[in-house]
Every structure is written in C-alpha cells, then in structure tokens.
C-alpha atoms as a printed R data frame, in Angstrom:
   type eleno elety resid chain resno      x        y       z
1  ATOM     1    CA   UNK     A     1 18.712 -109.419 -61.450
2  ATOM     2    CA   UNK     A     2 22.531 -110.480 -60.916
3  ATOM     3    CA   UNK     A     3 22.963 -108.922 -57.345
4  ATOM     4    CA   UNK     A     4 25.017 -112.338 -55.416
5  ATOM     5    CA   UNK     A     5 23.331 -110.665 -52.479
6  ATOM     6    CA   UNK     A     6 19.904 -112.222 -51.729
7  ATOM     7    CA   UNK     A     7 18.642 -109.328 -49.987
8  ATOM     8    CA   UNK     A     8 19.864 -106.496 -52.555
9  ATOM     9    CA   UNK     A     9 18.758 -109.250 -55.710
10 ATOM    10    CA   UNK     A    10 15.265 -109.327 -53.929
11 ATOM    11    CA   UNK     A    11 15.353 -105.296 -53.800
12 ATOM    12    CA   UNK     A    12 16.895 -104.518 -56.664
13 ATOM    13    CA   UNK     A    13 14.455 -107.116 -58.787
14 ATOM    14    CA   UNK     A    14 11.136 -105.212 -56.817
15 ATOM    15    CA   UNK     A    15 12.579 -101.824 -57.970
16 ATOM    16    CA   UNK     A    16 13.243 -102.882 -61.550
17 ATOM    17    CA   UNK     A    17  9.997 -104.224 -61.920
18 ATOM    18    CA   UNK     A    18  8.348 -100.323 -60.683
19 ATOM    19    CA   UNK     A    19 10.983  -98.877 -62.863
20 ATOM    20    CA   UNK     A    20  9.837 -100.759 -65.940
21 ATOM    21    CA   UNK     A    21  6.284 -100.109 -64.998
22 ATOM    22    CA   UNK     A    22  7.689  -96.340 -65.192
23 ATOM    23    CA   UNK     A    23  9.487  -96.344 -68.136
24 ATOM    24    CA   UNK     A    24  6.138  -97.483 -70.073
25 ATOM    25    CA   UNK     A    25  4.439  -95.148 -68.493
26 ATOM    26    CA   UNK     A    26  6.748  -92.548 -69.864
27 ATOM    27    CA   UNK     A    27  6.968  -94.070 -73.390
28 ATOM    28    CA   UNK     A    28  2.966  -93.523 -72.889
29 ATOM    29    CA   UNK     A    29  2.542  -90.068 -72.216
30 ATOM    30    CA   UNK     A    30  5.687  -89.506 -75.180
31 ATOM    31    CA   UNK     A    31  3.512  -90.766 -77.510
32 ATOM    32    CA   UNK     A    32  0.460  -89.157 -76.495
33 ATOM    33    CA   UNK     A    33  2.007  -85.547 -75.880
34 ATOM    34    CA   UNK     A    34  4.576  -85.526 -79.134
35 ATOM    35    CA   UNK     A    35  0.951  -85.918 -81.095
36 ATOM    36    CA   UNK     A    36 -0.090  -82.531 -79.366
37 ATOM    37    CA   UNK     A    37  3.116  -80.778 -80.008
38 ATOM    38    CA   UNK     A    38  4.378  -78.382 -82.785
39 ATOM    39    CA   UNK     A    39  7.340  -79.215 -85.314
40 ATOM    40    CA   UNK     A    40  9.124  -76.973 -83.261
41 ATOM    41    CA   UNK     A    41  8.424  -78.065 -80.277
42 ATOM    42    CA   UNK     A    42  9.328  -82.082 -80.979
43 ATOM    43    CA   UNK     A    43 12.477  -80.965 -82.253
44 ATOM    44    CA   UNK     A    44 13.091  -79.678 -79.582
45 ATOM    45    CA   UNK     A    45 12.071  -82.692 -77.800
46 ATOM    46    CA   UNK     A    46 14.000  -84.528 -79.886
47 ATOM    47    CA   UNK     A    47 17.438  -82.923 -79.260
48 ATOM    48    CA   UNK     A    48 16.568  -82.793 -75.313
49 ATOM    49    CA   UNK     A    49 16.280  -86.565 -75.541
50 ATOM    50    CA   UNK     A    50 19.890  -87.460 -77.595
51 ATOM    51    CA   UNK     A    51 21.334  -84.966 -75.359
52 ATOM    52    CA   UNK     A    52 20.147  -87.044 -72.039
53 ATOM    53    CA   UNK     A    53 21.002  -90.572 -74.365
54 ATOM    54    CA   UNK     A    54 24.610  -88.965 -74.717
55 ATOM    55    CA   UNK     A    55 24.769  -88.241 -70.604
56 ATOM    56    CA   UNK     A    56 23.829  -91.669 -70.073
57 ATOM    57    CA   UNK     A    57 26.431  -93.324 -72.362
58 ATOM    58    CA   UNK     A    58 29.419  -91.554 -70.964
59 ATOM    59    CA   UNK     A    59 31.985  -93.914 -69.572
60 ATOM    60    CA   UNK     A    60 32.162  -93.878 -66.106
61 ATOM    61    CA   UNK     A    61 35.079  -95.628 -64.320
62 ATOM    62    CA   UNK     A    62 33.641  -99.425 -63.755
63 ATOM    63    CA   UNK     A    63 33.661 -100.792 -59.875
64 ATOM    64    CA   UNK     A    64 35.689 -102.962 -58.734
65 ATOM    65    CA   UNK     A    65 34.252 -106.900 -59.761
66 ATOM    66    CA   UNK     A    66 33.331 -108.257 -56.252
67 ATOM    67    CA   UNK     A    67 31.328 -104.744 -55.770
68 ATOM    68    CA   UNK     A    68 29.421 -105.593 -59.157
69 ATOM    69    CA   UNK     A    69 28.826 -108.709 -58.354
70 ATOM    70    CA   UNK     A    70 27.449 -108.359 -55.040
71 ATOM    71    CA   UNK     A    71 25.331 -105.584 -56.010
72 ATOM    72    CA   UNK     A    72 24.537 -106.724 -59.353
73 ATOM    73    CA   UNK     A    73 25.797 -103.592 -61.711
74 ATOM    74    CA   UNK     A    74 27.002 -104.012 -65.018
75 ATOM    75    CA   UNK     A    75 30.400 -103.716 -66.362
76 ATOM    76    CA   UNK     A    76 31.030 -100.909 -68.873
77 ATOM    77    CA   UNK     A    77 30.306 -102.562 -72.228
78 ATOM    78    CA   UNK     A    78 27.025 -104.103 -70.510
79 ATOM    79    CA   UNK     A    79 26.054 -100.487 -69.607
80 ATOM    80    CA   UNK     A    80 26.680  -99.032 -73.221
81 ATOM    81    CA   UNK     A    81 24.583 -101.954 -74.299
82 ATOM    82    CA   UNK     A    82 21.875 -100.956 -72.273
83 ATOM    83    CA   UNK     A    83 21.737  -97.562 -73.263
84 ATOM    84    CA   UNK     A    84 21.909  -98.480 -77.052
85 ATOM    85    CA   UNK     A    85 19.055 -100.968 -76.539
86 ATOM    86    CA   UNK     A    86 17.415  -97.237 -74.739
87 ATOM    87    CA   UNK     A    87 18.329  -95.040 -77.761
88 ATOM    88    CA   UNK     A    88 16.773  -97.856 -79.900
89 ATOM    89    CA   UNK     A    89 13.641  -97.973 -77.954
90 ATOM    90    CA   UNK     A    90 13.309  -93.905 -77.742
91 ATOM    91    CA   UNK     A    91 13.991  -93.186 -81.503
C-alpha cells in the first residue's frame, strides 16, 4: 500500500486485503457457475465481462501527484497495468 498517510496506508492496506479475499471469492463462484451454464449463456458472460474490462481501462484524468501520494492511487499507466494484469487473470 503506497498511501504517505499512515492512517489511510493502514485503511487502505485492511480494505485491500477484504477486497482480495473478494475477488477470489468471485473467481470461485466464476468457475463453479460457467460449468453450469449453456454455450449461450457463457458467451454471454463472456462479452459482459470485456465490456466491464473495457469500462475499467478508460483513461481517466490522473490526480494531481501530492493527492496520489498521500492517498496512495496510481498514476495512469500503473492503472492500465492493473487492469491488464485483471483481463489476464479473468480470461
């Protein structure tokens, strides 16, 4: 976690530890449910997800460096690198 802030780095590392807990969770019940499903229906799944992959990777205006830092958010090209590492994962 890269927040400067101790008490934000402290949150923010507690919430991305649930979050992860979430995501493979998620990655879980993917796995199990896409076995239940119809060709049809995991198409379907399957455009739903590069649809939401596409939201995530559009470019939104980066803050302003001392507001990253002392919250801890990534710059642009870290943020398209996260959501490529993402599209990796859910393919």
């Amino acid at each position: 976690v890269a927040a400067m802030d101790p008490v934000i780095r402290a949150a923010m590392a507690r919430i991305a530890r649930d979050e992860t807990r979430h995501a493979a969770l998620a990655f879980q019940v993917d796995a199990w449910l896409c076995g239940r499903l119809g060709k049809g229906a995991r198409e379907r799944v399957s455009v739903a997800r590069e649809r939401a992959l596409g939201a995530l990777a559009f470019d939104e205006p980066e803050a302003p460096a001392a507001i990253r830092a002392k919250l801890g958010l990534p710059t642009s090209a870290q943020s398209r690198f996260l959501v490529d590492q993402l599209a990796r994962i859910a393919a």
